[in-house]
Steps between C-alpha positions, in 0.01 A plus 500: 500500500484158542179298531637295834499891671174634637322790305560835574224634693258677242335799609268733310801591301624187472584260185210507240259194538631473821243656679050501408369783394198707613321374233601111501864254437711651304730284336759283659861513489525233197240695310090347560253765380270689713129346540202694390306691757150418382408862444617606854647838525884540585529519868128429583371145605315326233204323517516130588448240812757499764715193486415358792144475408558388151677200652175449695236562203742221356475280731102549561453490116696118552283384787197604335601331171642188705040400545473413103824286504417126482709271748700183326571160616823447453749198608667599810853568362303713230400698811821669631488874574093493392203608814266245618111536397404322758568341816756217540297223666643208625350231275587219722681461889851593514684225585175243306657238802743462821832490301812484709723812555814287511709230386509276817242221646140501517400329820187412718478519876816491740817368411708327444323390173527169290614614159274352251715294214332726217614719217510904628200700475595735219329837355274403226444154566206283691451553845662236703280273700377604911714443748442412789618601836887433505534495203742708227594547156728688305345793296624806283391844540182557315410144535173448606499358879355149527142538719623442867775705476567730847830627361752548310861435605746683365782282339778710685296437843449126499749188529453132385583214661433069423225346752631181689123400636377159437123679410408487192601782388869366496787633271323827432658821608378712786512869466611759790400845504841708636233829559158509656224435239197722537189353335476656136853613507642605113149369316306777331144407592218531207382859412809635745551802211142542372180346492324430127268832439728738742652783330837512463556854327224775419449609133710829380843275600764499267620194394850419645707214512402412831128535343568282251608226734195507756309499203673178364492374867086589544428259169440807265610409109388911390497817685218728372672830471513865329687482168761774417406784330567499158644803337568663173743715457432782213852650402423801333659754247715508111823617637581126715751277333530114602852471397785626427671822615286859455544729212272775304259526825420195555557353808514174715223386656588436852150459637401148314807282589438636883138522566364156459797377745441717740090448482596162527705555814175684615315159456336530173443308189641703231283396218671705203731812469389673170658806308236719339628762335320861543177394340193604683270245307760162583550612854059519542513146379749397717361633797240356438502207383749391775413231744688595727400649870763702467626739206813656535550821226862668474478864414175731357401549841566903422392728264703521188379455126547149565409400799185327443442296819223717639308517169532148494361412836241762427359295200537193717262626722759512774483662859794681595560425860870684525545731257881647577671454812712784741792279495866570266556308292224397361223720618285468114432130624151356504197250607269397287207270530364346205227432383246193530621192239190352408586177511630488886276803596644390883819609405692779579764617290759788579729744307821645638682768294883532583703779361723433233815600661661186712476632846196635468331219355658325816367768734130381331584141550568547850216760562226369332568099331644373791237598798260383232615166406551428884129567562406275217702217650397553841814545670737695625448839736271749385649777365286736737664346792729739573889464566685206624795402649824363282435185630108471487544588170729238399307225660181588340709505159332122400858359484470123372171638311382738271642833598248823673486809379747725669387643826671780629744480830709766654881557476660774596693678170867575555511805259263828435256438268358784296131483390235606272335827625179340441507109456618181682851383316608148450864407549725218471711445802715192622502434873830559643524393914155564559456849251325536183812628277343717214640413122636722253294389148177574604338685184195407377631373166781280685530128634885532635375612866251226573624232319768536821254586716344308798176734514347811442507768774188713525607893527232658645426872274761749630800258551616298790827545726721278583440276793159553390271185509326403172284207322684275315347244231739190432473388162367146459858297464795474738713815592748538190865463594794705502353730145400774743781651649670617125213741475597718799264648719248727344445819677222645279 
């Protein structure tokens, strides 16, 4: 069958892998083992946190972590993407003095007006002296207008001509307005914007473009912000190879080369990504000794002879705030919080443990990392907020900044969606005119689905129909192009 055709519809009976289990993901149709059940029985629910609360103990665990983070002063184009600490506060009036709006004539009183034999007022340089009534001279837009001035006469709206009187003011020019001119016409008064001490944004804003420039504008040479979180990433386990093509069990690791990128996508600062093999003692020290606010493990989340995660973070002193998640793939994903570093006793630190298979450790990135790190920054939706619209979602996405953690929207999925009996399933789909469009590779151990994928769809336990709406999580970077539609549909 060829891969441009859709999947054959895949029924209890259908191809192996094809469809879950009662007692979790079987493997996919490229091969992707199945992910331990954590000591649940086949067929019965196991014990573990919903998924969507786990997104919200994430994202409380952030906020209450975000207290013991110190704010920076950083230059303003340092700034981009970051939250304000505080408020922005005009530090002095906006305009500082009348500048004119337009290229043209400043004048005083009615016309016509004696044009004053004088250089043109221009931005930047001294005021020119008062005039007095009847009198004009030429000025440039941001000029400052000469004391006197009534108006500003648009260069387009006015007309010179010679003066032929014998007063003294013989051989210079007299200036005719073509329009009416209103008193204060195209001059921006003093303090027209702002006023020094107003405030001009409240604290928690994130730091836009736009930001950037009122900032400029209101005299501010730093913006006190919230730095990024800074994570470690912990890649975990003997079997991973850094190069080269697999052989005697040993495999790529897929899960350093795309973590840190897509953490930094999320808005962090990705302070290391370090391979530790499975060594109980070297992965205590890293966790902790890490600086970071955030430590990222990769596999050891279950319960195998080498799975030492929990041991660890019970040495550490750790509190386990999510300890295994209803959610496939992915559902031996957990929280951590760490314990007190003496040195910064203010400071919070975090563990999340992904799975080791690719799309589960995804489905832990998404569940728990990303509500987290969007807490500690301060922006984005909450993740308890409930659905959202395509295009809410899209808006609140922090485009031109640091990227949110995915919220979920609704979209309506073209094709029948089969479910875990028990758990919440994550999906890669591709929107295709205005449906979520399930993908074929979705095994926990493979990348092919949602490295074409534009989100994640959220099956509901038991399965959805088609037509049927769902929550969809867009992954932080643009929709990919034209790699989706080789998979097929994926009628699992």
């Amino acid at each position: 069958m060829s891969l441009m055709e859709p999947a054959p519809v895949a029924g209890p009976s259908g191809p192996a892998g094809d469809v879950p289990g009662p007692a979790g993901d079987a493997p996919g149709p490229a091969g992707g083992a199945p992910e331990p059940t954590g000591g649940a029985g086949a067929g019965h629910p196991h014990r573990a946190t919903a998924w969507p609360e786990a997104r919200a103990v994430a994202h409380r665990a952030g906020i209450a972590a975000r207290a013991g983070r110190e704010p920076a002063g950083l230059p303003p184009g340092q700034a981009l993407g970051r939250v304000l600490t505080e408020p922005l506060t005009a530090l002095a009036d906006l305009p500082s003095f009348d500048t004119s709006a337009m290229d043209g004539w400043a004048v005083a009183g009615p016309g016509p007006w004696h044009v004053r034999e004088e250089p043109t007022v221009l931005a930047g340089h001294t005021p020119a002296a008062a005039l007095a009534d009847g009198e004009a001279v030429r000025i440039a837009t941001g000029a400052p207008v000469p004391p006197g001035t009534t108006a500003v006469l648009r260069t387009e709206h006015s007309r010179t001509e010679h003066s032929r009187t014998e007063r003294p003011r013989d051989g210079l020019a007299l200036l005719h307005a073509l329009r009416e001119v209103v008193a204060g016409q195209d001059i921006r008064p003093r303090g027209q914007e702002c006023r020094s001490g107003d405030e001009l944004l409240p604290a928690g804003t994130t730091v836009t473009p736009a930001v950037l420039g009122l900032a400029a504008a209101a005299g501010y040479d730093e913006l006190l912000v919230l730095p990024r979180p800074r994570v470690e990433v912990l890649v975990l386990g003997d079997e991973l190879l850094t190069a080269g093509l697999p052989h005697e069990g040993l495999i790529r690791d897929a899960l350093g080369p795309m973590l840190g990128p897509w953490l930094a996508a999320l808005g962090a600062d990705v302070l290391a990504t370090r391979r530790i093999g499975d060594d109980a003692e070297a992965l205590h020290a890293a966790v902790t000794g890490s600086a970071a606010d955030l430590v990222l493990t990769t596999g050891g989340t279950a319960a195998g002879p080498v799975d030492h995660v929990h041991r660890v973070l019970d040495e550490a002193g750790a509190t386990l705030l999510v300890d295994g998640v209803k959610v496939r793939p992915g559902h031996p994903m957990l929280l951590a919080r760490l314990g007190a570093d003496p040195a910064r006793p203010h400071h919070v630190r975090h563990l999340v443990g992904l799975p080791g298979n690719p799309l589960a450790a995804v489905s832990g990135l998404l569940t728990l990392a990303a509500p987290l790190l969007a807490a500690l920054k301060e922006d984005g939706p909450r993740a308890e907020e409930g659905p959202r619209t395509e295009d809410r979602a899209r808006a609140e996405s922090g485009a031109g900044s640091d990227a949110r953690a995915p919220v979920p929207y609704r979209v309506p999925v073209r094709d029948e969606v089969h479910g875990h009996p028990h758990d919440t399933r994550l999906v890669p789909v591709v929107r295709r005119s205005g449906s979520a469009v399930p993908l074929r590779y979705h095994g926990p151990a493979m990348l092919r689905g949602i490295a074409a994928a534009d989100g994640l769809a959220v099956v509901p336990p038991g399965g959805a129909r088609p037509g049927q709406e769902l929550d969809v999580l867009d992954l932080p970077w643009p929709p990919t192009a034209g790699a989706a539609p080789a998979q097929g549909a994926c009628f699992t």
